[in-house]
TORMI-451746 format. One record per residue (C-alpha): x, y, z. Coordinates in steps of 0.2 Angstrom, whole numbers, padded with zeros to 4 digits, always signed. Layout:
BEGIN
XYZ/...
//
This chain:
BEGIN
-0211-0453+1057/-0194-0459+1054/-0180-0459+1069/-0163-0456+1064/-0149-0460+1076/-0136-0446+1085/-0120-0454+1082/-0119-0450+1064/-0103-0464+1062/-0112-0477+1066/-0126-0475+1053/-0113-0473+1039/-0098-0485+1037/-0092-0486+1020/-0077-0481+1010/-0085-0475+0994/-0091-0456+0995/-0109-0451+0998/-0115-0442+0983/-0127-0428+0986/-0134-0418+0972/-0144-0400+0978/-0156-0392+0966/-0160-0375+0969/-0155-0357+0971/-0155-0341+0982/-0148-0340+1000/-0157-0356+1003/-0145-0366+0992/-0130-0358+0998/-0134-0361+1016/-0137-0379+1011/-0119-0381+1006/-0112-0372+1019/-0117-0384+1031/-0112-0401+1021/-0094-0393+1018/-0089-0390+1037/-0098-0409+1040/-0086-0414+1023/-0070-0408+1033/-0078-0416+1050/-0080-0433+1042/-0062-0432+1034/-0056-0434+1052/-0069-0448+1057/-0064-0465+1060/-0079-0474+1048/-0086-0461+1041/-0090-0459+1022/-0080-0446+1013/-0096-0433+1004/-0094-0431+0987/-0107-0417+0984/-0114-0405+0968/-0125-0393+0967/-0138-0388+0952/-0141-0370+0950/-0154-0360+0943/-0145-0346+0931/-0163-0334+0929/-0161-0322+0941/-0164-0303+0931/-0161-0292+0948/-0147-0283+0954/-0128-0283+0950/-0131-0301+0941/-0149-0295+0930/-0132-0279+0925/-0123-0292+0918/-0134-0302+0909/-0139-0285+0901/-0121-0278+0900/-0113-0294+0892/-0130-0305+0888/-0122-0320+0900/-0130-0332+0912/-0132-0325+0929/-0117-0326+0939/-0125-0323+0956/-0131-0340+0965/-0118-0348+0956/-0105-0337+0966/-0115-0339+0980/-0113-0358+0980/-0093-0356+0977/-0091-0347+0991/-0101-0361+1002/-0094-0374+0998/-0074-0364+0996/-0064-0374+1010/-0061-0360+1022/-0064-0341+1025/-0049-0335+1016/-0044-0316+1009/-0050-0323+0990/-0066-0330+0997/-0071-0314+1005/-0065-0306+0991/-0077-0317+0978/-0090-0309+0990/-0085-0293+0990/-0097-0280+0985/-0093-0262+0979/-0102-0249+0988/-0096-0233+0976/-0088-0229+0959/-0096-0226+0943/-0102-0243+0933/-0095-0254+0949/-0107-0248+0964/-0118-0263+0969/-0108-0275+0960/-0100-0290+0966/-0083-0296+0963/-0086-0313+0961/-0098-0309+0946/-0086-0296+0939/-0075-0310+0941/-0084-0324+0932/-0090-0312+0918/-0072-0309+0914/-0068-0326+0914/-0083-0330+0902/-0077-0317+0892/-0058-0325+0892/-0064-0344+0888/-0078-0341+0878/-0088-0353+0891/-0099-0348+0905/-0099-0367+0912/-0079-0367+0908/-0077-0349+0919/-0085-0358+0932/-0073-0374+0933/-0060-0362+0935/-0066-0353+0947/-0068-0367+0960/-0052-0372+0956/-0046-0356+0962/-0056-0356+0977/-0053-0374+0980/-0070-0379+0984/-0079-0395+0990/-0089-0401+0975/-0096-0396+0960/-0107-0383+0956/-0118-0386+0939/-0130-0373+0931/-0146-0381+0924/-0144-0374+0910/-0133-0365+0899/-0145-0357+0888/-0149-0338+0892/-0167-0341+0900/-0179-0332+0909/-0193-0336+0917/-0213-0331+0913/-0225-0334+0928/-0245-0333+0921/-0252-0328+0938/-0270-0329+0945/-0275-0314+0939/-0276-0320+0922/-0260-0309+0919/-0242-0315+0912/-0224-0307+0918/-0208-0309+0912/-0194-0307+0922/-0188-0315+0938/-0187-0298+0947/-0204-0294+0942/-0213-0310+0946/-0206-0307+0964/-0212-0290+0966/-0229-0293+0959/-0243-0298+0972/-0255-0306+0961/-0251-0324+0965/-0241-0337+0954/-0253-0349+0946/-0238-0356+0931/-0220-0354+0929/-0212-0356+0909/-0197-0353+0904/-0192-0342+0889/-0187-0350+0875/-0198-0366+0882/-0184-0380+0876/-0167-0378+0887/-0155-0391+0886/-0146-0395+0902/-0127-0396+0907/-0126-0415+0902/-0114-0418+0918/-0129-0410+0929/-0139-0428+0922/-0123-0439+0926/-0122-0432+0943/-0142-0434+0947/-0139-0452+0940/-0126-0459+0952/-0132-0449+0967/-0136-0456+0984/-0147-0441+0988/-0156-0427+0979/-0162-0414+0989/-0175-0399+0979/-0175-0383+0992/-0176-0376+1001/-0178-0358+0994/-0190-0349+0985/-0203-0361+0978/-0207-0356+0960/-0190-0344+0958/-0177-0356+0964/-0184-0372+0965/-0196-0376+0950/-0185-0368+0937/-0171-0382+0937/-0186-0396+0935/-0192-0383+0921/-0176-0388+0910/-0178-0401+0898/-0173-0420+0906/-0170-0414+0920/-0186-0419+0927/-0183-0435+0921/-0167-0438+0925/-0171-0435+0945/-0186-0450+0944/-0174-0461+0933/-0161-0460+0948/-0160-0474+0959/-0158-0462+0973/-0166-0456+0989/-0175-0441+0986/-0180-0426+0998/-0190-0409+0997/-0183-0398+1012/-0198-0387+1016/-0194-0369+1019/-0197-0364+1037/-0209-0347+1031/-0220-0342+1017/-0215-0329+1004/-0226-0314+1002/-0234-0315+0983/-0227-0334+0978/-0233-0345+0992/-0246-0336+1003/-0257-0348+1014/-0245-0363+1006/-0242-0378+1018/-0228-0391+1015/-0241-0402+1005/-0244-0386+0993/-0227-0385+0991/-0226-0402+0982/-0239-0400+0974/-0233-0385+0965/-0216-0394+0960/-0227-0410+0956/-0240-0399+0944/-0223-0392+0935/-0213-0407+0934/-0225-0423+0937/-0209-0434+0936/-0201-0428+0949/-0207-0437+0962/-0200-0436+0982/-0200-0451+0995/-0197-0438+1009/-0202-0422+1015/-0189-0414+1028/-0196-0401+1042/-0193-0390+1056/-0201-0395+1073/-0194-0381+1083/-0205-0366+1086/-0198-0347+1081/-0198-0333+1095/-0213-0322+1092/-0202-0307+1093/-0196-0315+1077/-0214-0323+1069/-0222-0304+1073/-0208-0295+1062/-0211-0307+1051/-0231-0307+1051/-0226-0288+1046/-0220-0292+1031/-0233-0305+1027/-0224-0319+1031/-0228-0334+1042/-0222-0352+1047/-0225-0366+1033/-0239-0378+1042/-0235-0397+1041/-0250-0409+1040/-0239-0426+1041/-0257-0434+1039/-0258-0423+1023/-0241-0431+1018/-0242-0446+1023/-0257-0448+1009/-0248-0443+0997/-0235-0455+1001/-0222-0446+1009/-0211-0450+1022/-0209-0433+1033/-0192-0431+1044/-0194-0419+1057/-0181-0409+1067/-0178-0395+1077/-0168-0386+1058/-0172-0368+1067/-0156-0358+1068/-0154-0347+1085/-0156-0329+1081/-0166-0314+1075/-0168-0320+1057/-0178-0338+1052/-0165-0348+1046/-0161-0365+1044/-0147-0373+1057/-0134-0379+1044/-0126-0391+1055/-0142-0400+1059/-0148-0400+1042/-0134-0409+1034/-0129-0422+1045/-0150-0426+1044/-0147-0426+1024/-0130-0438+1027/-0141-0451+1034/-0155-0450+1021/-0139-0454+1007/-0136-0466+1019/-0150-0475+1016/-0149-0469+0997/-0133-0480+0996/-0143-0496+1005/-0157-0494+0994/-0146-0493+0978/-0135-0507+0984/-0151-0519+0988/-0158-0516+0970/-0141-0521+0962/
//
């Protein structure tokens, strides 16, 4: 297993800014970000460090909620993990960032509806561009990166499941039971957002999770080149394995399923390493969760290891009720693999 060192300066000197590109979606992206911006504004301030130069990838099916309104209302691209992402990586805790989160509890048409999606409808509307609406709006909330959809086609996503059934629509493919045997997208052919390829191309890192499995993760690989583009890169690549199963998408999963699921949707998009969590949850919190029909991924780093992955472990459990990645943790472990992303790509020329 690898060994990273503590002292996060000394394992990355240089000048020219680590690139990270995420893929994904859901809480699990957003928390991502969250933790590599505060380390961005730490490593302004030390002496040797790399400046992070960092974009995220989003999935744009989500059907549920104030975003699946929306898309119905104003047939657009779903607004919510995008907003979710701006406001991770907006550069501090300001009035308009907790407004872009704000969410309407009452008034006809506006209860359950967020203000950043209200706000990234209208600007749609106003430029005729859902990816232009979306350039503005980090500009107004000043973030740190850029924030990509993987697609700017109106998709959604078909899941055949194991029952021999098939189910259209995000919301529904999460509240079925059944088990997810193959996710397509509708219409089959998406282009991608041609700046998303350049930014997987001169990365130092690509991280995939962590977040739902076959609703955040595999949906960006579904888009056409995308795929691709991330074995084409030169860079260091990383599945972060979720720390719990999902009820109805990855019952019984271990981390090695996990891949395999990616690897059966998108073959070319291979990973060098795995990252995991090797800090055990309170079992006040595992038995809530065993309630729900939820339980701890199991890593076999034999498993792995024959299929020729690299596995990183850490103790990326967050103190508290709920199981959550520690965002601090995570992204200064993610920093060192662009590190070696940067070597690697420098070695080959």
């Amino acid at each position: 297993m690898a060994d990273y060192p503590d002292n996060l300066t000394e394992a990355s000197r240089g000048v020219r800014p680590l690139k990270i590109v995420t893929l994904g979606g859901g809480t699990g992206l957003s928390t991502l970000l969250r933790g590599l911006r505060d380390l961005s504004a730490e490593l302004e301030h030390a002496a040797g460090a790399p400046p992070l130069d960092l974009a995220a990838i989003v999935t744009v099916s989500d059907d549920g909620g104030s975003s699946g309104r929306l898309r119905r209302d104003f047939d657009i691209l779903a607004p919510g993990d995008i907003r979710n992402c701006m406001v991770a990586l907006a550069e501090d805790e300001t009035l308009l960032t907790k407004l872009f989160n704000h969410r309407f509890q009452s008034g006809k048409g506006l209860e359950g509806h967020n203000f950043g999606n209200l706000f990234l409808t209208a600007l749609t509307e106003v430029t005729g561009d859902f990816h232009e609406a979306i350039k503005v709006s980090c500009e107004v909330l000043a973030i740190r990166g850029r924030i990509f959809p993987s697609t700017l086609e109106n998709v959604r996503l078909e899941a055949e499941l194991h029952s021999g059934r098939s189910m259209l629509g995000e919301t529904r493919i999460t509240g079925s039971r059944d088990g997810i045997k193959q996710m397509r997208l509708r219409p089959r052919e998406c282009r991608p957002v041609p700046e998303a390829l350049e930014a997987i191309a001169e990365a130092d890192l690509i991280t995939l999770g962590p977040g739902s499995l076959y609703t955040s993760v595999i949906p960006n690989l579904l888009i056409s080149g995308v795929g691709a583009a991330v074995a084409q890169s030169r860079a260091r690549k990383a599945y972060i394995s979720n720390l719990m199963s999902e009820p109805g998408e990855t019952d019984g999963y271990s981390a090695a399923d996990h891949l395999r699921a990616v690897y059966d949707h998108a073959a070319d998009a291979q990973v060098d390493v795995v990252v995991v969590n090797n800090r055990s949850a309170p079992e006040s919190a595992l038995g809530r969760y065993a309630s729900q029909g939820a339980f701890p991924v199991p890593v076999d780093e034999t498993e792995l290891g024959a299929m020729g992955l690299t596995v990183v472990a850490a103790p990326l459990l967050a103190d508290g009720p709920v199981v959550r990645h520690e965002t601090d943790t995570l992204a200064r472990l993610l920093v060192k693999l662009a590190v070696e992303g940067r070597r690697a790509r420098d070695a080959s020329g």
